[in-house]
N, C-alpha and C positions, 0 to 999 in steps of 0.2 A: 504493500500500500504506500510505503512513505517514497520509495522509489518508483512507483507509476507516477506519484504528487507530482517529486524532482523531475519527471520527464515531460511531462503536464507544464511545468513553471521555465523548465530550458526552453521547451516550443514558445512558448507563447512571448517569453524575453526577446527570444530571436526573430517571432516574427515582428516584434517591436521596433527592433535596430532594422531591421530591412527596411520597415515604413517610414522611418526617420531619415534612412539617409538614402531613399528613394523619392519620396515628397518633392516635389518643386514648385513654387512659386507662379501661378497662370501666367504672371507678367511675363514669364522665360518661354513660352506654349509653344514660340516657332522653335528653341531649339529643341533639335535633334541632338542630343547629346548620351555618349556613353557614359555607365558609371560602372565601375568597376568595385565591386567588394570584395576584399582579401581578408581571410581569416587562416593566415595560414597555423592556428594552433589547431585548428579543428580540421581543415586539409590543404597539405602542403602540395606547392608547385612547381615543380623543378624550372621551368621557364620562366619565374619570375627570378629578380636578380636584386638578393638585400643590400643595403647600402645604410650609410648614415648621412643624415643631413642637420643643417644647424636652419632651421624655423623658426624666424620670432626669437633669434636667440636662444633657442632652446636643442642641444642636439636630440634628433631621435631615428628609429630606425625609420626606411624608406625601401620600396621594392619596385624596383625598373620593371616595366614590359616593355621587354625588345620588340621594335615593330619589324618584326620580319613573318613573311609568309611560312606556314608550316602545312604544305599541302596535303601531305601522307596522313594529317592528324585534322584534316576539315578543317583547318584556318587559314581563309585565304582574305585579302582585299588588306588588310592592314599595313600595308609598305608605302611609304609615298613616292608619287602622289594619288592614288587612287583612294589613299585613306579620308584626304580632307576634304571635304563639298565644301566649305566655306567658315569662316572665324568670324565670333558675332565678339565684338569688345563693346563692353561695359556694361554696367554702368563705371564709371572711374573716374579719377579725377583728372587724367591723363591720356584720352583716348587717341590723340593722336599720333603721343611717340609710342603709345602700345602698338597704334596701327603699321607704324613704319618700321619698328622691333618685329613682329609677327611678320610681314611680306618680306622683310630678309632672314628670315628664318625659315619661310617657306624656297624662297630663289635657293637658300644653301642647300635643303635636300633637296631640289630639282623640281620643283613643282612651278609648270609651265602658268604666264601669268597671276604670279602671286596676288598683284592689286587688286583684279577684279575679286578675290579670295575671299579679304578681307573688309569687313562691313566695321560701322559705328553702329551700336543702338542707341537710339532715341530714348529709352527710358533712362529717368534723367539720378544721378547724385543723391542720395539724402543723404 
C-alpha cells in the first residue's frame, strides 16, 4: 500500500514538472519551438554531452545536443540549415544587436540567407 501511494505521488509530481515546463504563454502561439526535457537520473543518454557552465554567476552542470543527423536511429532534419525555419527575438531590451548576433551565427554554420531568418517580435519589454 505505502509503495503503490509512492508510485501514485512520483506520477502525478512528474506529471506536474512536464506541465510547468511545457506551458507557454499565448502571447508566444506563433512559435514553433522545441523543448527538450532531460532527466538524465531517471534515463541517461549517451548522445547528450555534460559540461559545466557558469549562469548568472552560478557554475552548474549543462548537457550539449550535438546537432548532427543520426539516420540509423530515426533522427534526421537537425543539422543546419534544415534545422532553423526562422528566429523570432524578443521580447528584449536589445533586439537589434541580438538580431545581427543571431544572422552571423546563422552565415557561420552555412545557413543560406541568414536575414530573411531572422525576425523582431513586436511584443513589446515589460
Amino acid at each position: 500500500q505505502s509503495e503503490e501511494r509512492e508510485t501514485i505521488r512520483s506520477f502525478v509530481l512528474r506529471a506536474f514538472q512536464f506541465a510547468m515546463l511545457c506551458t507557454k504563454h499565448p502571447g508566444f502561439r506563433e512559435e514553433r519551438e522545441w523543448r527538450v526535457v532531460y532527466l538524465p537520473r531517471f534515463q541517461a543518454s549517451e548522445h547528450l554531452i555534460k559540461d559545466t557552465a557558469v549562469i548568472g554567476g552560478i557554475p552548474q552542470p549543462i548537457y550539449n545536443i550535438p546537432l548532427k543527423n543520426l539516420p540509423t536511429e530515426g533522427l534526421v532534419g537537425v543539422e543546419f540549415p534544415e534545422l532553423v525555419d526562422r528566429i523570432i527575438i524578443g521580447p528584449t531590451q536589445y533586439p537589434l544587436a541580438a538580431r545581427e548576433a543571431f544572422e552571423d551565427l546563422l552565415a557561420a554554420v552555412g545557413v543560406p540567407d541568414p536575414a530573411s531568418r531572422v525576425v523582431v517580435s513586436d511584443i513589446p519589454l515589460r
